[in-house]
C-alpha positions as a Python dict, from the first residue, in 0.01 Angstrom:
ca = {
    (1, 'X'): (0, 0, 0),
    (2, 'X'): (121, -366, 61),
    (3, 'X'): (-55, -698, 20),
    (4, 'X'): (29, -917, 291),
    (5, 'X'): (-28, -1305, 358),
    (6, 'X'): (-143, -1423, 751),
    (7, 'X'): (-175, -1734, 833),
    (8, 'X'): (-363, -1850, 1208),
    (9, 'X'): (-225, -2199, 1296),
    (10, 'X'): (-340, -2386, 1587),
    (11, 'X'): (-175, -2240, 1872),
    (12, 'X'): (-325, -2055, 2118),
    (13, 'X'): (-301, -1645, 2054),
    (14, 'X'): (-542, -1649, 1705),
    (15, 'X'): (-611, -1309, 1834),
    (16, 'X'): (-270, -1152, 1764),
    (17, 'X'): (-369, -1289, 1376),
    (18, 'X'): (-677, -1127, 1394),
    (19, 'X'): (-529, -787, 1538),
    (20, 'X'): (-285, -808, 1253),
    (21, 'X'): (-507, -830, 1014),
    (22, 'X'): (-763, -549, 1141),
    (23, 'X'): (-415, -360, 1162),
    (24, 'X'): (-307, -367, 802),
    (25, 'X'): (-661, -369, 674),
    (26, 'X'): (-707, -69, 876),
    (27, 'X'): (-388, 87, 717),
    (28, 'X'): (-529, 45, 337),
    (29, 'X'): (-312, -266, 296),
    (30, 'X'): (-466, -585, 76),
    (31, 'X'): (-434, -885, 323),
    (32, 'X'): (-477, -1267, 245),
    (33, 'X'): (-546, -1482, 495),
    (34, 'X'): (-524, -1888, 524),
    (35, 'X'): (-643, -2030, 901),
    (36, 'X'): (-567, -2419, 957),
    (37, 'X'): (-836, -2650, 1060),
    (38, 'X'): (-692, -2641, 1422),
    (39, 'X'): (-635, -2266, 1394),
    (40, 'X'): (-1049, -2249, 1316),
    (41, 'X'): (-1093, -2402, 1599),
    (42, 'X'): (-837, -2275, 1880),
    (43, 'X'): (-986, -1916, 1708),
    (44, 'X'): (-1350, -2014, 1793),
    (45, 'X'): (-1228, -2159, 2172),
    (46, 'X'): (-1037, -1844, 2265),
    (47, 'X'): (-1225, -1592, 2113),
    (48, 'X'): (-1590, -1747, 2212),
    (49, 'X'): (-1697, -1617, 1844),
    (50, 'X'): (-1762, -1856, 1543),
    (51, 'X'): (-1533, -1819, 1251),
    (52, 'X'): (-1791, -1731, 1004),
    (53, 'X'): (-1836, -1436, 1273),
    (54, 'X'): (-1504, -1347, 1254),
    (55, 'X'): (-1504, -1331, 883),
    (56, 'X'): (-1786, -1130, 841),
    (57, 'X'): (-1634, -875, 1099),
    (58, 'X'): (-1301, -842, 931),
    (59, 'X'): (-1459, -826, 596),
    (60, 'X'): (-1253, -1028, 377),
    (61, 'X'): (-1358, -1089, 18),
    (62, 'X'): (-1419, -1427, -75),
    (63, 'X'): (-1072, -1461, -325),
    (64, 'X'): (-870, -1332, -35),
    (65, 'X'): (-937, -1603, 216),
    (66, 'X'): (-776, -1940, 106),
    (67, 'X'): (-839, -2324, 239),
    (68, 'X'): (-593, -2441, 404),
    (69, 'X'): (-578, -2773, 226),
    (70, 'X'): (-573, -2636, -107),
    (71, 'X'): (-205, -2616, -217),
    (72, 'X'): (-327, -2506, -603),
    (73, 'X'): (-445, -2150, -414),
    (74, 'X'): (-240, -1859, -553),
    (75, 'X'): (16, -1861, -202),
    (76, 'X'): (140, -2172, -340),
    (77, 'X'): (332, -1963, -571),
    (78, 'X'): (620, -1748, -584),
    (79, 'X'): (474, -1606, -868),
    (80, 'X'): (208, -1417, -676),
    (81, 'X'): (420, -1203, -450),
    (82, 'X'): (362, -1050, -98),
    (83, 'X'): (552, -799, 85),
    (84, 'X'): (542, -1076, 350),
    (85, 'X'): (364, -1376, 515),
    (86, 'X'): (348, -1349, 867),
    (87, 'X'): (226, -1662, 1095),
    (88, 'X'): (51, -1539, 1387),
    (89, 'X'): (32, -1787, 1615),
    (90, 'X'): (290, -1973, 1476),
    (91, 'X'): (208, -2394, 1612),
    (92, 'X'): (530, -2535, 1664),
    (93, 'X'): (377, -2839, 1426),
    (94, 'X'): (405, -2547, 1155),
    (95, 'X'): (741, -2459, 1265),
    (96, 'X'): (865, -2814, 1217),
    (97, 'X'): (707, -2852, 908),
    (98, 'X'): (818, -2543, 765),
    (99, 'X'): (1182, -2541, 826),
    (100, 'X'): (1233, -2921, 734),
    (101, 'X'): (1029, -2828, 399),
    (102, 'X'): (718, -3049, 466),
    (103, 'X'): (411, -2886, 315),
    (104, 'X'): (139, -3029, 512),
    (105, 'X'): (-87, -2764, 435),
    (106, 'X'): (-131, -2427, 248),
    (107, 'X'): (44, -2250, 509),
    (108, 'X'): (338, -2460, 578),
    (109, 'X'): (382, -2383, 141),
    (110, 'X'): (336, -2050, 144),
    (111, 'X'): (640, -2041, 431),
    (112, 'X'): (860, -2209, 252),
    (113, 'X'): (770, -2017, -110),
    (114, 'X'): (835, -1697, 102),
    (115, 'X'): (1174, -1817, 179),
    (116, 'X'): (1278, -1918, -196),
    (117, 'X'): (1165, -1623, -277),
    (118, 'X'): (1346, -1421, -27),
    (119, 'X'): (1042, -1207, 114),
    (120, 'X'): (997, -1174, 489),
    (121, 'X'): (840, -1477, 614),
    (122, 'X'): (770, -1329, 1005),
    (123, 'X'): (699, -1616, 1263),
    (124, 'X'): (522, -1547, 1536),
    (125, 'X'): (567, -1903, 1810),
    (126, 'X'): (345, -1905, 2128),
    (127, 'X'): (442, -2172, 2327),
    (128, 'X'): (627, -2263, 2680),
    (129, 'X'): (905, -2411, 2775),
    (130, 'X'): (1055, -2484, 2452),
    (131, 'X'): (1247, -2845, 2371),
    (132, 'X'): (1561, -2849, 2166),
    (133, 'X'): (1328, -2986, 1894),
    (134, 'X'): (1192, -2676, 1868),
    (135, 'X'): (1488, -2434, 1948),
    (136, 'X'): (1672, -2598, 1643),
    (137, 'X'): (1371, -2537, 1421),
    (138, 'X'): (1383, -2223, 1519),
    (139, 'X'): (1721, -2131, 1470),
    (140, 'X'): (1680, -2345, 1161),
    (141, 'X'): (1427, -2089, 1023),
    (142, 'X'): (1617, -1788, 1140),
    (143, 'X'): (1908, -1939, 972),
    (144, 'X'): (1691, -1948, 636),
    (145, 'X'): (1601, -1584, 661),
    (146, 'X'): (1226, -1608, 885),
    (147, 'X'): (1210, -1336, 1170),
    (148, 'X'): (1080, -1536, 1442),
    (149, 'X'): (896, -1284, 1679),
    (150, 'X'): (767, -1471, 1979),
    (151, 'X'): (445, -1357, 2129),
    (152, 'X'): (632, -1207, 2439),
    (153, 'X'): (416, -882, 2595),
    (154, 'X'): (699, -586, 2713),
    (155, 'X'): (549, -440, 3028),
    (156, 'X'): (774, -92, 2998),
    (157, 'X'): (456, 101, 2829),
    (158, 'X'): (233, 11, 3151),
    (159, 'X'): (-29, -167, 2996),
    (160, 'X'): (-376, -151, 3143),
    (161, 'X'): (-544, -421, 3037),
    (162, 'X'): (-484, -723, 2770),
    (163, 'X'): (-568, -531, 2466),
    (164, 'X'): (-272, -326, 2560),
    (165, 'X'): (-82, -633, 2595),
    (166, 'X'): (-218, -786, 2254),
    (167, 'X'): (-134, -473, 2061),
    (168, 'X'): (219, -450, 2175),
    (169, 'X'): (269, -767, 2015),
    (170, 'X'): (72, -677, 1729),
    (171, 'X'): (277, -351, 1690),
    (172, 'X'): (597, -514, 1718),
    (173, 'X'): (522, -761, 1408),
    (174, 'X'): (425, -440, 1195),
    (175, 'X'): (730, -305, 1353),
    (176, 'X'): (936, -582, 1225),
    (177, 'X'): (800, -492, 868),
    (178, 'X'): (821, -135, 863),
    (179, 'X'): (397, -60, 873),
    (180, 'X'): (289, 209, 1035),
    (181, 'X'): (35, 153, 1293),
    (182, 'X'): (-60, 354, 1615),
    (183, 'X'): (26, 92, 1898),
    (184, 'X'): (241, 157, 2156),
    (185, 'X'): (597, -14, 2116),
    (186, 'X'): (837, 280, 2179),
    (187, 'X'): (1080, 257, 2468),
    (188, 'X'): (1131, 601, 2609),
    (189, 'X'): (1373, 537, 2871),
    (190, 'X'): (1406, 477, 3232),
    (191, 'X'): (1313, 813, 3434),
    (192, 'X'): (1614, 1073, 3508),
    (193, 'X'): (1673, 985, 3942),
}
């Protein structure tokens, strides 16, 4: 099994963090987890759930879920490895800070120790239109080695409602990372006319 790093920032779509996680908790994998102070609260908004809630529901061990402020916590490191960190919602405040090597926060250091180190640092931006600002971060970051994997719903596996359209997303990421998972992301062709 892998351990894994997610990280909930402040923009809207916490829920395709939390699906994540439940995902690769779900699959046996060890997951550490660091939400922002904005990400906390944009989680609490769009879920109408507190946090403490949330934590309790997910079942995460105290030494797994990390302050955001506290840049002495073991992601801080390269020396405590993860198959990958994956920012999901990625705020385009953390992409910014990220790719110009600003470590505002725990999570903005843990992207930029999983690119030193070379592991896959997946990014996961939910926001619309974009500026140039941010379209050069981004290709900054790609150009660095991140996956950037916007929050972008297909619509070719009919969903039915927005858990469908949640866990597309959510399947694409573990996609992206080679974890199994039982979401629909497959695209089986047009039908034969």
């Amino acid at each position: 099994m892998g351990k894994y790093l997610v990280c909930i920032s402040g923009a809207s779509g916490s829920i395709y963090g939390i699906r994540t996680i439940q995902a690769l908790t779900a699959g046996g994998h060890e997951v550490h987890l660091i939400v922002s102070a904005w990400g906390k609260r944009v989680l609490e908004q769009e879920t109408n759930m507190a946090f403490a809630a949330w934590m309790a529901k997910l079942d995460f061990s105290r030494s797994n879920v990390h302050h955001p402020d506290d840049l002495g916590a073991p992601p801080a490191s390269g020396s405590f490895r993860f198959d990958a960190a994956i920012v999901a919602p990625c705020s385009m405040n953390s992409i910014g800070a990220i790719a110009s090597g600003v470590s505002g926060n725990l999570i903005h250091r843990a992207g930029q120790v999983a690119l030193k180190e070379g592991w896959p640092l997946l990014l996961v931006p939910r926001e619309t239109p974009l500026s140039l600002i941010n379209l050069r971060n981004l290709t900054a970051l790609a150009e660095a080695g991140a996956i950037i994997l916007p929050a972008s719903p297909a619509f070719y596996h009919a969903p039915q409602n927005m858990d469908d359209m949640i866990n597309f997303v959510v399947g694409k990421i573990l996609d992206r990372l080679s974890v199994a998972h039982g979401f629909n992301t497959i695209w089986k062709g047009l039908p034969q006319i």
